[in-house]
Structures are given as C-alpha cells and as structure tokens.
N, CA, C and O atoms as a DFTB+ gen file, in Angstrom:
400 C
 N C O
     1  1      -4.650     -21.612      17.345
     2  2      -4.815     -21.647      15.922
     3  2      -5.766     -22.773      15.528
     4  3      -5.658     -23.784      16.223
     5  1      -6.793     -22.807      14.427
     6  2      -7.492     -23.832      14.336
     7  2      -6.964     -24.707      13.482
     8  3      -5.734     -24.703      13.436
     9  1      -7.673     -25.646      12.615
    10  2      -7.199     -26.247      11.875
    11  2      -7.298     -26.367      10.569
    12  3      -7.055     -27.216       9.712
    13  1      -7.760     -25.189      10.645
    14  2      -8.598     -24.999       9.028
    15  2      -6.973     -24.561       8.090
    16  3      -6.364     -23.511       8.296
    17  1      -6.707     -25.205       7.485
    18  2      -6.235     -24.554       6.222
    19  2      -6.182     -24.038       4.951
    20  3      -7.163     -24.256       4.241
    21  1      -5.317     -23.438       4.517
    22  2      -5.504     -22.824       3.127
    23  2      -5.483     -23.371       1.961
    24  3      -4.593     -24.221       1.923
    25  1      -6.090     -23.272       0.921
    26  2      -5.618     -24.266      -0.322
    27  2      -4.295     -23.884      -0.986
    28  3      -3.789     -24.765      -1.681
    29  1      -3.751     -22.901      -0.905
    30  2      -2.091     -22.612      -0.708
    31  2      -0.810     -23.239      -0.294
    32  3       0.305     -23.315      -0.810
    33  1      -1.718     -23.966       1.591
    34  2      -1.216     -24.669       2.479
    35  2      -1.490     -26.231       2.318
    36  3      -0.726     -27.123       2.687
    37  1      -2.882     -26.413       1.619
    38  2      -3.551     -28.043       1.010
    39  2      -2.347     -28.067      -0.073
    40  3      -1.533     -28.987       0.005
    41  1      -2.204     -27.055      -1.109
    42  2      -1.303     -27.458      -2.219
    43  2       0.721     -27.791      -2.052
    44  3       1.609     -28.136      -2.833
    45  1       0.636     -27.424      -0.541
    46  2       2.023     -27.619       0.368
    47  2       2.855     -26.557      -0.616
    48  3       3.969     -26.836      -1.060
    49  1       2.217     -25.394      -0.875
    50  2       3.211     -24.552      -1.605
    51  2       4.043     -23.904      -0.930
    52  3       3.642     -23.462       0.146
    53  1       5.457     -23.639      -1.339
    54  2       7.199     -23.156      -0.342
    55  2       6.447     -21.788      -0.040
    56  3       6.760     -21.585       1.133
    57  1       5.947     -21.142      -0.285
    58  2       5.612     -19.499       0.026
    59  2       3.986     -19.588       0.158
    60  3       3.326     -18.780      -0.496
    61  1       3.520     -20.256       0.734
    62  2       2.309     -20.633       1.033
    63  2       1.556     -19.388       2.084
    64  3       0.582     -18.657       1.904
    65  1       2.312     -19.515       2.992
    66  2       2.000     -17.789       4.091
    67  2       2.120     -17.092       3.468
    68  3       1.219     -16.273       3.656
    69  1       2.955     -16.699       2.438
    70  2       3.059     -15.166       2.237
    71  2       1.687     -14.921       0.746
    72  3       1.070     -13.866       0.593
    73  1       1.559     -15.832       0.096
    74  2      -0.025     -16.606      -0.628
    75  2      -1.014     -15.573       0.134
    76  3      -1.500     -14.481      -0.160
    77  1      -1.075     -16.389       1.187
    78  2      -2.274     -16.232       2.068
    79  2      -2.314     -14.270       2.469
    80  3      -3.102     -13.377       2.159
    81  1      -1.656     -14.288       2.886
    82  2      -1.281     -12.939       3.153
    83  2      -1.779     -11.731       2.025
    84  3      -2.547     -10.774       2.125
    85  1      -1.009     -12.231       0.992
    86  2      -1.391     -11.274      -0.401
    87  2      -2.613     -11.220      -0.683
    88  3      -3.227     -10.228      -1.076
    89  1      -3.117     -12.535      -0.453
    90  2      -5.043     -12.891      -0.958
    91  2      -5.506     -11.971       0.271
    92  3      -6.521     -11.291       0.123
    93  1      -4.959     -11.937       1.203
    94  2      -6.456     -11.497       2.134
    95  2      -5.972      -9.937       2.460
    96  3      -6.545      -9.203       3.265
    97  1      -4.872      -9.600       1.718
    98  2      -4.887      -7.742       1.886
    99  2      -5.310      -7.216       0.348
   100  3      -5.850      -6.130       0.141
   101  1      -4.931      -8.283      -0.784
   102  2      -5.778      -7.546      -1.749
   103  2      -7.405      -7.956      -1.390
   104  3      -8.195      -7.060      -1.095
   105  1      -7.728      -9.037      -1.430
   106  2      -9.342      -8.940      -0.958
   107  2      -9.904      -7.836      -0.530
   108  3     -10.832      -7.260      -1.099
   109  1      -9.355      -7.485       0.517
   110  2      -9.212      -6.474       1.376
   111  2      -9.612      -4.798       0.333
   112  3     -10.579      -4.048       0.204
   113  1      -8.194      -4.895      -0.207
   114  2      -8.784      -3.409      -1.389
   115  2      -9.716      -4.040      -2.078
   116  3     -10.831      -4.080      -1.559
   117  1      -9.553      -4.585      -3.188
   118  2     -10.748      -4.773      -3.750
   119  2     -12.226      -4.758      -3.302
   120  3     -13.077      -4.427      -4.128
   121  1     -12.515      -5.031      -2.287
   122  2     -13.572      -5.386      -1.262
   123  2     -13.801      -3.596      -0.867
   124  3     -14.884      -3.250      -0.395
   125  1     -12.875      -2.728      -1.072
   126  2     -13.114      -1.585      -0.879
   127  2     -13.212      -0.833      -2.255
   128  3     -13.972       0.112      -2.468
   129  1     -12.438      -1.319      -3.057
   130  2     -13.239      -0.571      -4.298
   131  2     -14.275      -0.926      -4.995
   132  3     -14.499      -0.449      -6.107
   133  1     -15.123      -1.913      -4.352
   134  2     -16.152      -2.540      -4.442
   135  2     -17.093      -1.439      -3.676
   136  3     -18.011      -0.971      -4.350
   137  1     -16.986      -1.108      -2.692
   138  2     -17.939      -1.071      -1.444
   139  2     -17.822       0.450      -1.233
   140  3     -18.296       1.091      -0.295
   141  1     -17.158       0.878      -2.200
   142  2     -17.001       2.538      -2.390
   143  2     -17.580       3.233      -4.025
   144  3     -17.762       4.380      -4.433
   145  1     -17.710       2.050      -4.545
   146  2     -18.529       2.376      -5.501
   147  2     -18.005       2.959      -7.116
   148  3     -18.648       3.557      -7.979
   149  1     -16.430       2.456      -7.085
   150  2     -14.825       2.941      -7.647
   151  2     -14.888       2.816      -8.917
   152  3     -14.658       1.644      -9.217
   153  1     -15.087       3.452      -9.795
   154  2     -14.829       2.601     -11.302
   155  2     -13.245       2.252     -11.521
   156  3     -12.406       2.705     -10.742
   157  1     -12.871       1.386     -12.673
   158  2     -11.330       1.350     -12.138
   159  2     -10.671       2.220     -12.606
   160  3      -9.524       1.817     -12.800
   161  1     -10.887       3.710     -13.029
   162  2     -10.186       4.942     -13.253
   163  2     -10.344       5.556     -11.906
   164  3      -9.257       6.069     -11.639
   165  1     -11.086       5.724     -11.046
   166  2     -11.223       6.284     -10.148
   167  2     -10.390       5.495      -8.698
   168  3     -10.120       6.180      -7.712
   169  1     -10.156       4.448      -8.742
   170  2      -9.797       3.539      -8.271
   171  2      -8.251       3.633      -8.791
   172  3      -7.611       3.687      -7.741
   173  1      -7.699       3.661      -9.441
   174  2      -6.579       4.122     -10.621
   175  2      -5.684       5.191      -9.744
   176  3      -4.500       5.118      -9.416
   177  1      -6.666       6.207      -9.480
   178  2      -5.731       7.806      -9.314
   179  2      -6.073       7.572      -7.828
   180  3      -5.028       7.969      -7.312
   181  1      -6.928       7.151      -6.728
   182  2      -6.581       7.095      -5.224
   183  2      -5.493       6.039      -4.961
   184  3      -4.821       6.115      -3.932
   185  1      -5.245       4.787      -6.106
   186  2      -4.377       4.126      -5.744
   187  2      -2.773       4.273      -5.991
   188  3      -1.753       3.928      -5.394
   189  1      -3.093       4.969      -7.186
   190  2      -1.673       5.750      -7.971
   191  2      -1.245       4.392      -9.105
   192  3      -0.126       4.043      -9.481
   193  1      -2.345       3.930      -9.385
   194  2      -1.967       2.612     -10.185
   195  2      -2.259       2.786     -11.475
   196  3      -3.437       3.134     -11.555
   197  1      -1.636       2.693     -12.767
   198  2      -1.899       2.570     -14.183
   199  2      -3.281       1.583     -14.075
   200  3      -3.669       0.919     -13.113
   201  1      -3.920       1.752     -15.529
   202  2      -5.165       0.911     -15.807
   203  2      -4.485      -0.273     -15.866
   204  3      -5.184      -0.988     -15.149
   205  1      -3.651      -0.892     -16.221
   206  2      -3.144      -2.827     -15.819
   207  2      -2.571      -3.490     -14.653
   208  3      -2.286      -4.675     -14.480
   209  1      -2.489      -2.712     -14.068
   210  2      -2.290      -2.640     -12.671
   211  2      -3.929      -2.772     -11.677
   212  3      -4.231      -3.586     -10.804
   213  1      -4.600      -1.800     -12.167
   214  2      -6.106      -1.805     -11.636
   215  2      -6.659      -2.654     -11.934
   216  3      -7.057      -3.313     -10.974
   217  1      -6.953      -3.065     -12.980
   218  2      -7.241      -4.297     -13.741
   219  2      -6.512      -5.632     -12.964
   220  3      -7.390      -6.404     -12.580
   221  1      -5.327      -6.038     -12.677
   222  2      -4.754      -7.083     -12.378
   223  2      -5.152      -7.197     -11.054
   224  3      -5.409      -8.312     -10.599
   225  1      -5.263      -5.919     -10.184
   226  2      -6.163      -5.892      -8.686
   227  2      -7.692      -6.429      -8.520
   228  3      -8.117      -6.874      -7.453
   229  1      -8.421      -6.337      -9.646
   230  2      -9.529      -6.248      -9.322
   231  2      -9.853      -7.117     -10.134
   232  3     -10.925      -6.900     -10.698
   233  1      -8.947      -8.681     -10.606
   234  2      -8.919      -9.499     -11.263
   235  2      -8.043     -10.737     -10.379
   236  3      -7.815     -11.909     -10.676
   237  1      -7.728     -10.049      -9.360
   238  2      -6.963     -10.659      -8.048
   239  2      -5.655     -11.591      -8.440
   240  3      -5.446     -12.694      -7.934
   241  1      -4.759     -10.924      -9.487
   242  2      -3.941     -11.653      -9.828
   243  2      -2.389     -11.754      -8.659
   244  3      -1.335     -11.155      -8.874
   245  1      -2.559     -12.306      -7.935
   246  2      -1.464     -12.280      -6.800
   247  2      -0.346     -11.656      -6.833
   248  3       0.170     -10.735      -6.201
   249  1       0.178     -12.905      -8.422
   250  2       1.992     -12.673      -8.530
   251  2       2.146     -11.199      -9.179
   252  3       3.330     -10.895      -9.326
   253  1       1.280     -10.271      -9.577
   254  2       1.732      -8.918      -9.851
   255  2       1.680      -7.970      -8.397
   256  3       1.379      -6.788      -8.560
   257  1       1.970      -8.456      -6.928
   258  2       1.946      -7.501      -5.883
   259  2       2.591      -8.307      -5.161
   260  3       2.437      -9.528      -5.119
   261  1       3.535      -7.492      -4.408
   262  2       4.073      -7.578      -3.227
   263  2       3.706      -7.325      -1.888
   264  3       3.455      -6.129      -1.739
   265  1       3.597      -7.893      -1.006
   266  2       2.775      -7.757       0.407
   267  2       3.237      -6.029       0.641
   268  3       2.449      -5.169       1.033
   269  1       4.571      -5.810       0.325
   270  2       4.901      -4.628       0.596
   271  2       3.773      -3.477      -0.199
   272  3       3.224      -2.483       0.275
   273  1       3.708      -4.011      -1.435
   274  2       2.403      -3.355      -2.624
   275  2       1.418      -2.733      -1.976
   276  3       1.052      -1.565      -1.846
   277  1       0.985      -4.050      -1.500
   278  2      -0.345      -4.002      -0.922
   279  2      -0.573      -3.746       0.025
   280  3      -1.800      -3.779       0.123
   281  1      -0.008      -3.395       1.176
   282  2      -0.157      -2.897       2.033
   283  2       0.068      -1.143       2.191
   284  3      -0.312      -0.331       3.034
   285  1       0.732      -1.055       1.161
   286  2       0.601       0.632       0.220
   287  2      -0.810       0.961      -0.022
   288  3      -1.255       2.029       0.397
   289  1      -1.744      -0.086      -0.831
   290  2      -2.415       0.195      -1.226
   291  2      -3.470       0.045      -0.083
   292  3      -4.388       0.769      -0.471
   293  1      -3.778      -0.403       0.905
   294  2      -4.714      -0.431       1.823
   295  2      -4.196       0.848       2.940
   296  3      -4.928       1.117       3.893
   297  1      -3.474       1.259       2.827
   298  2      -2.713       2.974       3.753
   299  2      -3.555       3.990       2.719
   300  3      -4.426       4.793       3.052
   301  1      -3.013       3.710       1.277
   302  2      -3.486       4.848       0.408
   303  2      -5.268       4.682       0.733
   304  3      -5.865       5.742       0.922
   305  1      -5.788       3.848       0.772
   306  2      -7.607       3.743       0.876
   307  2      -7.732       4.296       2.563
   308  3      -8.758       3.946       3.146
   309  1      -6.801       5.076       3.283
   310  2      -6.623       5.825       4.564
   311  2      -7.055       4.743       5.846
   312  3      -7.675       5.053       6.863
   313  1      -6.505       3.312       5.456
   314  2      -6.682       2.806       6.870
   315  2      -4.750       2.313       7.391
   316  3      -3.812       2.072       6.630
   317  1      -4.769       2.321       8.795
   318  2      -3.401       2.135       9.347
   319  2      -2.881       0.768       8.998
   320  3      -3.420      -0.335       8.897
   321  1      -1.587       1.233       8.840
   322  2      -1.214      -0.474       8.126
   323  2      -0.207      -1.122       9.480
   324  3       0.669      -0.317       9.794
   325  1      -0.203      -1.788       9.904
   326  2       1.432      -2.484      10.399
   327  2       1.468      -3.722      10.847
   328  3       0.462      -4.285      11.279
   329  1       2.870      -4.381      10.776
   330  2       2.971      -5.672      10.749
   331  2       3.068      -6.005      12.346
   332  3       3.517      -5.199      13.161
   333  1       2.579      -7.324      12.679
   334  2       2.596      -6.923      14.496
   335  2       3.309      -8.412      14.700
   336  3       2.948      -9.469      14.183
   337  1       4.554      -8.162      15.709
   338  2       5.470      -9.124      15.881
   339  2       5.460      -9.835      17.238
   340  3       5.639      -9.122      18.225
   341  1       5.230     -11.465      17.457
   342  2       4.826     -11.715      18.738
   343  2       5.536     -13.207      18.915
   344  3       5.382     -13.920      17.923
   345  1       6.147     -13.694      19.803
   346  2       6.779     -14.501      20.318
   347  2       7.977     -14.455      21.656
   348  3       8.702     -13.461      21.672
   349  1       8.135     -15.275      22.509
   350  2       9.337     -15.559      22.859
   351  2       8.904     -14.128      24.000
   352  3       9.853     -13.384      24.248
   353  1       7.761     -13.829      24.547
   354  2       7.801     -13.074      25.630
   355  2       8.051     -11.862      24.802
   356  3       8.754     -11.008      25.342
   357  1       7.585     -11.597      23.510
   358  2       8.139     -10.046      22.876
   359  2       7.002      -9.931      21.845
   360  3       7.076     -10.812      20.988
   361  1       6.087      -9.177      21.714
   362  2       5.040      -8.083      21.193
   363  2       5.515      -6.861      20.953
   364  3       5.885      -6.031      21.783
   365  1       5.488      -6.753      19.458
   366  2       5.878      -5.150      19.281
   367  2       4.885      -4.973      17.499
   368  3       4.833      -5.816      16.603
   369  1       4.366      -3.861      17.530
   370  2       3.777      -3.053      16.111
   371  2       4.809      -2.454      15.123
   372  3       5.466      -1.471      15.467
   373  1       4.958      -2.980      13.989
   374  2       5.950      -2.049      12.859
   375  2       4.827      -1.249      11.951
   376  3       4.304      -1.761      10.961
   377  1       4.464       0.378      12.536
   378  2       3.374       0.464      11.513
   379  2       3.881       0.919       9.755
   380  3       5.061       1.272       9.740
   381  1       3.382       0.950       8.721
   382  2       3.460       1.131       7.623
   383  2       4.393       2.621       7.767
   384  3       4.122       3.028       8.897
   385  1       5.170       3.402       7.246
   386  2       5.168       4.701       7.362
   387  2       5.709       5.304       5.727
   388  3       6.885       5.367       5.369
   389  1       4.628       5.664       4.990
   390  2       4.656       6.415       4.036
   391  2       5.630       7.521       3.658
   392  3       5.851       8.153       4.691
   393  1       6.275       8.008       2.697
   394  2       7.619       8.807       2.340
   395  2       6.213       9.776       2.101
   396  3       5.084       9.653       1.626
   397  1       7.252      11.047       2.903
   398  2       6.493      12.281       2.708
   399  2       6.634      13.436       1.260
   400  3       5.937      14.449       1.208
C-alpha cells in the first residue's frame, strides 16, 4: 500500500473508507455518463433514477448514495460488480447479483 492518502483520511473522518469508496464508484458513473454522451434524462431511465437523484449524481453529492446504490448503478451501466475479500490465507469474489 503506498502512502498517499485521502483527504477523507487527512480529515481523520470515522467512515473515511467507506468516503473513499463512494467517491471513486460514483466517479466512476458519472465518468460514464460523461463519456457516453447522457443527458441527465437519458441517464435518468438507464439508471432508474428520478431527475434529483440524477442531478445529486452528477453533482457528486456522496451522502445521497449508498455503496450498495452505487454499485447498482455501475451493474445497471452493464459492467460486473463484486466486492473481493482477502486476508488471513482466504481470497474469495462476492459478485453484485441483481433481483430478476
């Protein structure tokens, strides 16, 4: 791990990882409804999100998403989601799995 830290982690905030986490999977969409060319109605109905909701995404407001959120929302833009668990001699993948 290097040593670079987060200003999340500079500000010694109690939920500082999970901060970091939220910033860099919404980045993540946004950075795709950027790079897809999305207006935020169109962006709206692939995400299944009301216009203040789209708006609060693409205004990167953190505390309106849950890692769980957002990681909905980067499955719905059709890439694989899962959380990957590693320590103590044990590696294992939990992927995302969507209600049919």
């Amino acid at each position: 791990m290097d040593d670079v830290k987060s200003a999340f982690h500079e500000l010694a905030l109690p939920d500082a990882d999970e901060l970091l986490v939220k910033a860099d999977l919404l980045r993540f969409v946004t950075g795709e409804i950027k790079k897809r060319g999305l207006t935020q109605k169109a962006a709206g109905d692939l995400l299944d999100l009301d216009q203040p909701n789209v708006s609060a995404l693409v205004h990167e407001k953190l505390g309106r998403f849950s890692v769980q959120k957002l990681m909905a929302l980067v499955a719905r833009l059709g890439f694989a989601v899962s959380i990957h668990v590693e320590g103590g001699g044990v590696a294992f993948d939990v992927p995302l799995r969507r209600a049919a």
